[in-house]
C-alpha positions in Angstrom: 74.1 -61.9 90.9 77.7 -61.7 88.8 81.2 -60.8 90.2 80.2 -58.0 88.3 77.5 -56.8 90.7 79.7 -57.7 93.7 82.2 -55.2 92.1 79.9 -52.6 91.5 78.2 -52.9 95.3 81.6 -52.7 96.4 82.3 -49.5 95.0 78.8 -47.9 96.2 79.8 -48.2 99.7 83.2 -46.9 99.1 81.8 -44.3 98.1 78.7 -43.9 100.5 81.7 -44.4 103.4 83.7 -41.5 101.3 80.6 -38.9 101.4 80.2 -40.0 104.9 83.5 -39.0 105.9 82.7 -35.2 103.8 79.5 -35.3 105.9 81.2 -36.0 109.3 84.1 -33.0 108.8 81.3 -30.7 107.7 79.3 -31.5 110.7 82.4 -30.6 112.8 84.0 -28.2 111.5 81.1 -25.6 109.7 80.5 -22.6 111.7 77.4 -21.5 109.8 74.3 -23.3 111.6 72.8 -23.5 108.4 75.5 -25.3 106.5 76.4 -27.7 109.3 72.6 -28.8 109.6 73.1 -29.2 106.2 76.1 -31.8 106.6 74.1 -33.5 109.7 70.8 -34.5 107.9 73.4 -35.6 105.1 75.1 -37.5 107.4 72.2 -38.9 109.0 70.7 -40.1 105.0 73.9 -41.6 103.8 74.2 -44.2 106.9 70.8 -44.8 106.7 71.6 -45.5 102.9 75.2 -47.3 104.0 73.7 -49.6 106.3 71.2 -50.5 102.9 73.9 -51.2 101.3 75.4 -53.3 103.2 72.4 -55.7 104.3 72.0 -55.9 100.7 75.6 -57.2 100.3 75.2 -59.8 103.1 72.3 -61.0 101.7 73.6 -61.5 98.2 76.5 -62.8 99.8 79.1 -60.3 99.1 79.7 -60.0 102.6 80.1 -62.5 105.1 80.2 -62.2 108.6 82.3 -65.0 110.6 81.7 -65.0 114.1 84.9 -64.9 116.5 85.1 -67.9 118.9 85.0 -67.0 122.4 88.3 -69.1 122.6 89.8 -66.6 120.2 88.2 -63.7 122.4 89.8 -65.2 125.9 93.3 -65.2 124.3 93.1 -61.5 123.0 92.1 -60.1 126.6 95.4 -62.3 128.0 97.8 -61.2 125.1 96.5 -57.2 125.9 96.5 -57.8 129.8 99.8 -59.5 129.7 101.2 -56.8 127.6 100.0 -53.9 129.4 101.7 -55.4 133.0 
């Protein structure tokens, strides 16, 4: 795939992570059982569909995944022990 597709991927889940914030405020805050089923199958489709999107990114690599070194791990958890004595 082009830069192009990258581009275009990367704006779907922008928007897919957009709707699903709509979704997630509708969910909450609808008083009308109807309407906030209505946001919470929504919600349920479009990170179904967001996951999708993004396991089609990593695969094109679009988006890569490093894994964090335990080394890198240990010093975090001293740093935020440290600073909370």
């Amino acid at each position: 795939m082009l830069m192009k597709d990258k581009y275009i991927f990367e704006n779907i889940l922008t928007l897919t992570k957009s709707l699903i914030t709509i979704s997630v405020n509708g969910t909450i805050e609808s008083s009308n059982p109807k309407i906030k089923s209505f946001f919470n199958d929504s919600l349920d489709e479009l990170l179904k569909m967001q996951k999708d999107i993004f396991d089609k990114m990593e695969q094109e690599k679009f988006y890569n995944i490093a894994n964090v070194k335990k080394t890198d791990i240990a010093k975090i958890e001293t740093k935020i022990c440290d600073d909370n004595n």
